[in-house]
N, C-alpha and C positions, 0 to 999 in steps of 0.2 A: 504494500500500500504506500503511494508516494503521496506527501502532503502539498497541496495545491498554488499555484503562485496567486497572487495579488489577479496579475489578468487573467487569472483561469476564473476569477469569480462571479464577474458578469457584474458587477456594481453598475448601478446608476450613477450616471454625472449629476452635479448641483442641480445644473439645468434640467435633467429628466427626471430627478430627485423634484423638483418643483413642477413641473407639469404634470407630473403623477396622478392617480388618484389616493389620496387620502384612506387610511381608517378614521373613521369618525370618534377621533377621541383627542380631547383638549386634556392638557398634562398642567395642574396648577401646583406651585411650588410655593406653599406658606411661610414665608420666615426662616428661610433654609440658610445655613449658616456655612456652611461648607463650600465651599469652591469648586473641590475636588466632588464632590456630590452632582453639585450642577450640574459641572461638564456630563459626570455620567449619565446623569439622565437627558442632556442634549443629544447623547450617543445611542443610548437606548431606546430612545423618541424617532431617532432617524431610522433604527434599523426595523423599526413596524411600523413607518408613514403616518406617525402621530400627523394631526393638521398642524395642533401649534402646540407652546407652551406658556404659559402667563407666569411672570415671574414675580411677586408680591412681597410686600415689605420689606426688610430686611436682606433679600434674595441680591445676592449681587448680578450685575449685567454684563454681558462681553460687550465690547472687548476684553479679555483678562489673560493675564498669562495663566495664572492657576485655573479657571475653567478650559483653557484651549487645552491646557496639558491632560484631561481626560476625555475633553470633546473630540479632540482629532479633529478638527475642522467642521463637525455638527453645527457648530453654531451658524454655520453660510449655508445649510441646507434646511436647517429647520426652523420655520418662522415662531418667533415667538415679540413680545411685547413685554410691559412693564406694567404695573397698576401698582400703586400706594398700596391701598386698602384691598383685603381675601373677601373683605363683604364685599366691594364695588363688585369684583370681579366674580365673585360666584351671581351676584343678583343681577347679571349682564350676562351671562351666561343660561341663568334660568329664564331670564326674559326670552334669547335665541332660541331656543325647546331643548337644553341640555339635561340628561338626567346628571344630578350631581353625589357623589359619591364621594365619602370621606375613607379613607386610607388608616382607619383607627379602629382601634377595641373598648368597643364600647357595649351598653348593656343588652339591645337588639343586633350588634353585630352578626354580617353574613357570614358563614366562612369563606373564601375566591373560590375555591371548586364547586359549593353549592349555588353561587349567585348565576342567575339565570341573564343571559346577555340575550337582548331583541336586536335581530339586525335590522332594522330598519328604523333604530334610533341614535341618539348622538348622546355621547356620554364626556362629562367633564372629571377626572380622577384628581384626588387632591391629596396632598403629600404633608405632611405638617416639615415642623422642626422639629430636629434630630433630638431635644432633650424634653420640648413640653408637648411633642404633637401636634395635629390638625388643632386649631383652636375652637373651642365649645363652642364658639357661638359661628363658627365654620360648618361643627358639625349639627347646630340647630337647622342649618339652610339646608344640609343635605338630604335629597331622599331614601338615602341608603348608606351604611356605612358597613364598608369589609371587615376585616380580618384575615390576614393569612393565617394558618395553621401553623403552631409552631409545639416540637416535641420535645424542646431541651430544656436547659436551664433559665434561660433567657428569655426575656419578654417582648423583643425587639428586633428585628430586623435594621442595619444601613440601610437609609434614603434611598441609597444608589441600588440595593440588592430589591429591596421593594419593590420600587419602580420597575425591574427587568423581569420579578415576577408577577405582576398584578397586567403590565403592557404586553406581555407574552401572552398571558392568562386569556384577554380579554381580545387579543389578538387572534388566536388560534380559535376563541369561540367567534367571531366577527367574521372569520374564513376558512371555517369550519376543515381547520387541517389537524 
């Protein structure tokens, strides 16, 4: 088995990266404190044709050296914006017909493998900060809030591991692969 080069892999250019079709999923980043987070989920947003990503309070913006260093150039292929406020931007989003979806453990929590994905709806995912979460009244706006399943010791997933399992998740149920 020989491992494959770079051109063997058939990538999309920027260009055909944005003329694309989309999955219908907005990727909102609450108060994200990490850099090196960011970039990943600029990275992971590109590789399932997220549309966009909102990046809210705190969230820092590219240009950045510490987000390029894990985005690998994601940030020029995947559109994203800025919003002060996670309320503006979730109640701008539910105005568009977004089902909104908080990324948290909470007391109606879904688990991701049992949540039921409609394709023929548009979904907004929301990511808290790495140390307090999605914030409460983030998760008041939302219709639905996940839970990954987890069997260890630990309560918590990285931002970054999240997002590649919650975008894959809802990825593969949206194109039913």
């Amino acid at each position: 088995m020989r491992k494959l080069k770079n051109s063997e892999l058939n990538r999309l250019s920027i260009e055909e990266f944005k003329k694309s079709d989309k999955t219908p999923i907005v990727v909102v980043l609450d108060n994200i404190r990490s850099l090196n987070n960011i970039g990943s989920v600029f990275r992971t947003s590109d590789a399932f044709l997220t549309e966009k990503i909102i990046l809210c309070g705190i969230t820092a913006r590219p240009p950045h050296k510490d987000i390029h260093k894990t985005a690998l150039g994601a940030t020029e292929s995947v559109n994203w914006e800025y919003t002060e406020s996670t309320i503006d931007a979730v109640n701008k989003l539910k105005d568009e017909g977004y089902i909104i979806v908080s990324i948290e453990q909470t007391e109606k929590a879904i688990m991701l493998q049992n949540f039921k994905i409609e394709k023929n709806k548009k979904y907004a995912v929301i990511f808290g900060n790495e140390v307090k979460g999605v914030q409460q009244e983030i998760v008041n706006l939302s219709d639905y809030s996940i839970e990954i399943p987890q069997y260890g010791t630990k309560h918590s997933f990285n931002i970054s591991v999240s997002a590649g399992i919650v975008l894959w998740e809802f990825f593969r149920k949206m194109k039913s692969i």
